[in-house]
C-alpha positions in Angstrom: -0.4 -22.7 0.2 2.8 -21.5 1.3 2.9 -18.0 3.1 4.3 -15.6 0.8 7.4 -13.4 2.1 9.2 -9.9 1.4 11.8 -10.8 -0.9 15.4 -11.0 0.2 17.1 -7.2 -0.1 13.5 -5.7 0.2 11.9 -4.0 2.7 7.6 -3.3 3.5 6.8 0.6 2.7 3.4 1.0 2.5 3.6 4.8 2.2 4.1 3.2 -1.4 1.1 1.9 -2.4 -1.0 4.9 -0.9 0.8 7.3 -2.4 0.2 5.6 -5.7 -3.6 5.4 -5.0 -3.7 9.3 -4.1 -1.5 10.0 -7.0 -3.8 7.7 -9.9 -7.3 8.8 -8.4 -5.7 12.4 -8.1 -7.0 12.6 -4.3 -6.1 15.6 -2.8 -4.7 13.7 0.7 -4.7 11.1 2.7 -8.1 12.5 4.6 -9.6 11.7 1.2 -8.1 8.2 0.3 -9.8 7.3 4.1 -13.2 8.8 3.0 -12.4 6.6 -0.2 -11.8 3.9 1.5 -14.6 4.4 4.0 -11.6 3.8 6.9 -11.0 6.2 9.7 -8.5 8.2 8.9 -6.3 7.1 12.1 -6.1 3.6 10.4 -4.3 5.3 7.0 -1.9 7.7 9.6 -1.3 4.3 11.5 -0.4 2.2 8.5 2.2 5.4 6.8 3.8 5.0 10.7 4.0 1.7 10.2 2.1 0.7 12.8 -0.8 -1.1 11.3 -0.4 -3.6 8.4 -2.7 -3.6 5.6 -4.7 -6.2 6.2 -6.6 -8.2 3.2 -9.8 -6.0 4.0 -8.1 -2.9 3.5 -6.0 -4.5 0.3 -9.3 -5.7 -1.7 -10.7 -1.8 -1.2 -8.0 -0.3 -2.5 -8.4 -2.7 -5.7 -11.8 -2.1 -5.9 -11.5 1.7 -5.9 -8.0 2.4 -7.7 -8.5 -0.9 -10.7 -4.8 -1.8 -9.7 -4.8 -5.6 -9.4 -4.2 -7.6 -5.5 -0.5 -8.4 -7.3 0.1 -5.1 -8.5 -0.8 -3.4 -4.5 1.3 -6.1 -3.1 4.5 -5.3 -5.5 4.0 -1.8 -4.5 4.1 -2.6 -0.5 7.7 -3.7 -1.4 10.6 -1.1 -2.0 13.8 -3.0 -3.5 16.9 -2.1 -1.7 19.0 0.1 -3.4 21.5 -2.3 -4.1 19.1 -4.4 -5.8 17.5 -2.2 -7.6 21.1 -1.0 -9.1 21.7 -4.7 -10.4 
C-alpha cells in the first residue's frame, strides 16, 4: 500500500479538524474535546502547536465521537494553499 502524502500546494493544519469537531458537537473548548476524547489535555495543546501528530489512535476517536468519516478527518488535516484553492 503506498504511503499516502499531503498533496502538492497543501500544507498539515490540524487546528482544522479540531476546530471542526468542537464546532459540530458544539463543545465549549478544547478542555472538553480532550475529556471527549478521553486524552490529556496536553496531547490536544501539543497537536494545535504542532508538535504532536495525530496518530491513527487519536484519528479513529475522533470518528467515533464526531460521525465524520477517517477520509473526511484526513481532508480536514489538509489546508489548500491559497493559490490552489483560487484555481
Amino acid at each position: 500500500m503506498p504511503i499516502r502524502r499531503i498533496p502538492d500546494g497543501a500544507e498539515y493544519d490540524p487546528n482544522r479538524v479540531l476546530d471542526a469537531i468542537i464546532n459540530k458537537l458544539k463543545l465549549k473548548n478544547d478542555a472538553a474535546l480532550s475529556r471527549l476524547l478521553e486524552v490529556a489535555p496536553p496531547v490536544i495543546s501539543k497537536i494545535r502547536h504542532n508538535t504532536l501528530p495525530i496518530g491513527a489512535t487519536l484519528l479513529l476517536r475522533m470518528h467515533e465521537v464526531s460521525d465524520y468519516s477517517i477520509r473526511e478527518l484526513r481532508s480536514l488535516m489538509v489546508r489548500p494553499h491559497a493559490e490552489a484553492s483560487a484555481a
